[in-house]
C-alpha positions in Angstrom: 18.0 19.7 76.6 19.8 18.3 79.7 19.9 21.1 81.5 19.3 19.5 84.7 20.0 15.8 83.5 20.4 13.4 86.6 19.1 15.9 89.0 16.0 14.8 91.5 13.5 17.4 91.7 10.3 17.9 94.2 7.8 20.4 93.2 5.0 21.5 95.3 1.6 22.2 94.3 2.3 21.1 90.7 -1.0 19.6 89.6 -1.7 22.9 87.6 0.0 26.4 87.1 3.4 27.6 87.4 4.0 24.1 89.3 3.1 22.1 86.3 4.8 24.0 84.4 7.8 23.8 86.4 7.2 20.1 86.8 7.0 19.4 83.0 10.1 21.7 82.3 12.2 20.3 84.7 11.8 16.7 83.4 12.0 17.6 79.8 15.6 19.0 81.0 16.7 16.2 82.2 15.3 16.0 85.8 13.1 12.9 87.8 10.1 14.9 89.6 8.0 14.2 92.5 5.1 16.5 92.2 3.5 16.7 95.1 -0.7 18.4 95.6 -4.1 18.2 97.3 -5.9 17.4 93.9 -4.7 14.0 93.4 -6.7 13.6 90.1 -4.5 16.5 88.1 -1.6 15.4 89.9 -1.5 12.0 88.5 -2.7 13.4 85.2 0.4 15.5 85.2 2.7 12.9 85.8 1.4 10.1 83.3 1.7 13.2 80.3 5.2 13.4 81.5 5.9 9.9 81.0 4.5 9.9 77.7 6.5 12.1 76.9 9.6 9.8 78.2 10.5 12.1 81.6 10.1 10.6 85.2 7.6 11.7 87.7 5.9 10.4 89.9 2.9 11.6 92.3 2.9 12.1 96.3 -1.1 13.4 97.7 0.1 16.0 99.9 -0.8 19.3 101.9 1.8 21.1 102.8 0.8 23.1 105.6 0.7 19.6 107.4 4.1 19.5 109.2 4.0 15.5 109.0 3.5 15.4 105.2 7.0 16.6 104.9 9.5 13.9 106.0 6.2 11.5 104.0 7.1 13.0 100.8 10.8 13.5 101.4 11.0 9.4 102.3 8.7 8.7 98.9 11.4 10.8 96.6 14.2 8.7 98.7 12.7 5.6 98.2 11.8 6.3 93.9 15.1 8.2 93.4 17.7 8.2 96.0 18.4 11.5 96.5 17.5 14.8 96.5 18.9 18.2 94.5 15.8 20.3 93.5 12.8 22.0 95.9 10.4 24.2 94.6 8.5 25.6 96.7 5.4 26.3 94.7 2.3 25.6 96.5 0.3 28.4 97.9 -3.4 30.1 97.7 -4.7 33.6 97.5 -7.5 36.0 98.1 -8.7 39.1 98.3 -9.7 41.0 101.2 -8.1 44.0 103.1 -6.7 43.9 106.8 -10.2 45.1 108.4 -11.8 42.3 106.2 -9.3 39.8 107.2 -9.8 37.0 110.0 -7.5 35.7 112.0 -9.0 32.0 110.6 -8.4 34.0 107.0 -4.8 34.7 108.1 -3.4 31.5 109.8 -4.8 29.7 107.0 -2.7 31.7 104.3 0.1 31.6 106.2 0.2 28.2 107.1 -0.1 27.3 103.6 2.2 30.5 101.7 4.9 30.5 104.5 4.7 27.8 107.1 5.2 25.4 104.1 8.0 26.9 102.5 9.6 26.9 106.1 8.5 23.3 107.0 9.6 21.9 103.4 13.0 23.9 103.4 14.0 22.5 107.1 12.9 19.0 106.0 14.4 19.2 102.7 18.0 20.9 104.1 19.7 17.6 105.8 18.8 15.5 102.6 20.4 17.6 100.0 23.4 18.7 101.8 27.0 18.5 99.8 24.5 17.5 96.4 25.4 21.1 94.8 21.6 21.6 95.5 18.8 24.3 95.2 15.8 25.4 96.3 13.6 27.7 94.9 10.8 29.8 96.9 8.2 30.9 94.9 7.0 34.5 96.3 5.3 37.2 93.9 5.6 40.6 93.1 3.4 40.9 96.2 6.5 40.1 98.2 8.2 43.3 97.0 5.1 45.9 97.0 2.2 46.1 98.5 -1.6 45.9 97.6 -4.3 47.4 99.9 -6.6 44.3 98.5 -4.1 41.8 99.4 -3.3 41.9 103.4 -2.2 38.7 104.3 -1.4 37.6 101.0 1.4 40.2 101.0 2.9 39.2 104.6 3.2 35.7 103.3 4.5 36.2 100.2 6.9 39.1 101.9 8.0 36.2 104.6 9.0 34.1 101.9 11.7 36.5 100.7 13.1 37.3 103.5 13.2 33.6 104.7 14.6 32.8 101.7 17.8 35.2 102.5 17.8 33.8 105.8 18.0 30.2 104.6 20.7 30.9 101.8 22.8 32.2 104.8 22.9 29.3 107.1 23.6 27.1 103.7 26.3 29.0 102.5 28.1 29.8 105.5 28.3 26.3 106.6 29.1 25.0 103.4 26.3 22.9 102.8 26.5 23.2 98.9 22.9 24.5 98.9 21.8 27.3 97.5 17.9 29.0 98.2 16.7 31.3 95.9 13.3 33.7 95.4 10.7 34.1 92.4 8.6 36.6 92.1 6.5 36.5 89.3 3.6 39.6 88.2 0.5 38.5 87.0 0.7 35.4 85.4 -2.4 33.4 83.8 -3.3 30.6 85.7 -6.3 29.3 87.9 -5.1 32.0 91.3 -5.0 34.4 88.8 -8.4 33.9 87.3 -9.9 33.0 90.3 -8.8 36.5 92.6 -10.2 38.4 88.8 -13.3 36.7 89.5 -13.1 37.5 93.5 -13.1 41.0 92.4 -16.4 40.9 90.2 -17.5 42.4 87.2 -17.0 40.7 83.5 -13.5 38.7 83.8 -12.0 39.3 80.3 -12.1 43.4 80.9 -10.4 42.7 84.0 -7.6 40.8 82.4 -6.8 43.1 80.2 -6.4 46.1 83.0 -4.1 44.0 85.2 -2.5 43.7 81.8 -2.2 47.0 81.4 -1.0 47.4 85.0 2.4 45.6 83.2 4.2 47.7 81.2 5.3 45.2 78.8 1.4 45.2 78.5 0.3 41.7 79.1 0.2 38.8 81.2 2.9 36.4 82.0 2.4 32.5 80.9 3.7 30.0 83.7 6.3 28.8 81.3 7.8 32.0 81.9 8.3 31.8 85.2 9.3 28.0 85.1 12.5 29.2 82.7 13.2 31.0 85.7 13.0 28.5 88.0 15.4 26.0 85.6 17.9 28.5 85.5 18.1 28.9 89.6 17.7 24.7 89.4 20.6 24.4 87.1 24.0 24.2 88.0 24.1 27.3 85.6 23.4 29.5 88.6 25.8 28.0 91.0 26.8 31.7 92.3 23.5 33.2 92.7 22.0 32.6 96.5 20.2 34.7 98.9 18.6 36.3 95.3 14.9 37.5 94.0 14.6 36.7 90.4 11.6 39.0 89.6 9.8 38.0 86.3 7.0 40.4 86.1 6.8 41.9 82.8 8.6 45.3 84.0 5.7 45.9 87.1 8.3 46.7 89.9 10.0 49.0 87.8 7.7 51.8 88.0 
């Protein structure tokens, strides 16, 4: 416990998934949260469990791919915490079609929300957190390493994010800022994308499951706790000489 104690965290789309789960871990370590999502009803749900539990969160409605939501929630975490050492990224959306498949409506619309975000909430987030021994943490994918002829645009966005991510880590480091930016890249991991892109592909859901399982050579899919471990360890100060990095927690997949 404590692991981040004292440490202000923001965490996008973290009403469900591997945000939530990053949400909850971070404030059972120690840190306050500002979780930040479209559906305001889960949000808010999120947030009261965590003070039952006795962390601090609290709840800002917000879509990131609007560039004016961003200095919005960065004044509401000022004005509830005063200060600001933890981003994660988190927030993004999925689906499957191929490049001839693909519109441009389909591909603005992923990028705006997997990669203009992460762009727009890193450049806001930068001036705030500067000399706080901070970090942020981009959460790409698997699908930011390899590709997947199902999975066009998905893949560009998720492949901007860590190569941004290197980019950012740069201009922090080399100008001392006492920030460091970080990539995840989880495999499969259970959660609503997950199930929702299984049921995009048709057929009976449970069979598919266990094939993308398979597809894992540890032979299963990944829980979001697993990747919000990862995501405490890059928040930590246990980390504080890894930047510019991809954490890949995907069960072995990139291995092959």
């Amino acid at each position: 416990m404590g692991r981040v104690k004292g440490k202000i965290a923001l965490v996008t789309g973290a009403a469900k998934g591997i945000g939530e789960a990053c949400a909850r871990l971070l404030a059972r370590e120690g840190a306050g949260v500002m979780i930040s999502d479209v559906d305001e009803a889960k949000g808010r749900a999120v947030v009261e469990s965590i003070r039952i539990d006795g962390g601090q969160a609290e709840f800002f409605l917000q879509d990131v791919a609007q560039e004016s939501s961003w200095p919005a929630v960065v004044d509401a975490v000022l004005a509830r915490f005063d200060g600001l050492d933890i981003l994660v990224n988190n927030a993004g959306i999925s689906f499957v079609k191929n490049v001839v498949e693909t519109s441009m409506e389909d591909w603005r619309r992923m990028m705006s929300v997997n990669l203009d975000a992460v762009f727009m909430g890193t450049r806001t987030c930068i001036p705030v957190m500067t000399g706080r021994n901070a970090s942020i943490v981009n959460i790409s994918s698997i699908e930011g390493l390899v590709g997947d002829p199902k999975l066009a645009a998905y893949n560009a966005s998720k492949g901007g994010v860590r190569l941004f991510t290197k980019s950012a880590a740069l201009h922090c480091a080399r100008r001392g800022l006492k920030i460091r930016v970080n990539s995840v890249h989880p495999g499969s991991i259970w959660t609503p994308m997950v199930e929702t892109f299984l049921q995009e592909l048709g057929g009976d859901i449970d069979k598919s499951r266990e094939t993308v399982a398979r597809l894992h050579p540890m032979g299963t899919l990944g829980e979001p706790i697993d990747i919000a471990y990862g995501v405490l360890y890059l928040a930590s100060d246990e980390s504080r000489f890894v930047t510019g990095s991809e954490l890949v927690i995907d069960g072995g997949f990139t291995a092959q």
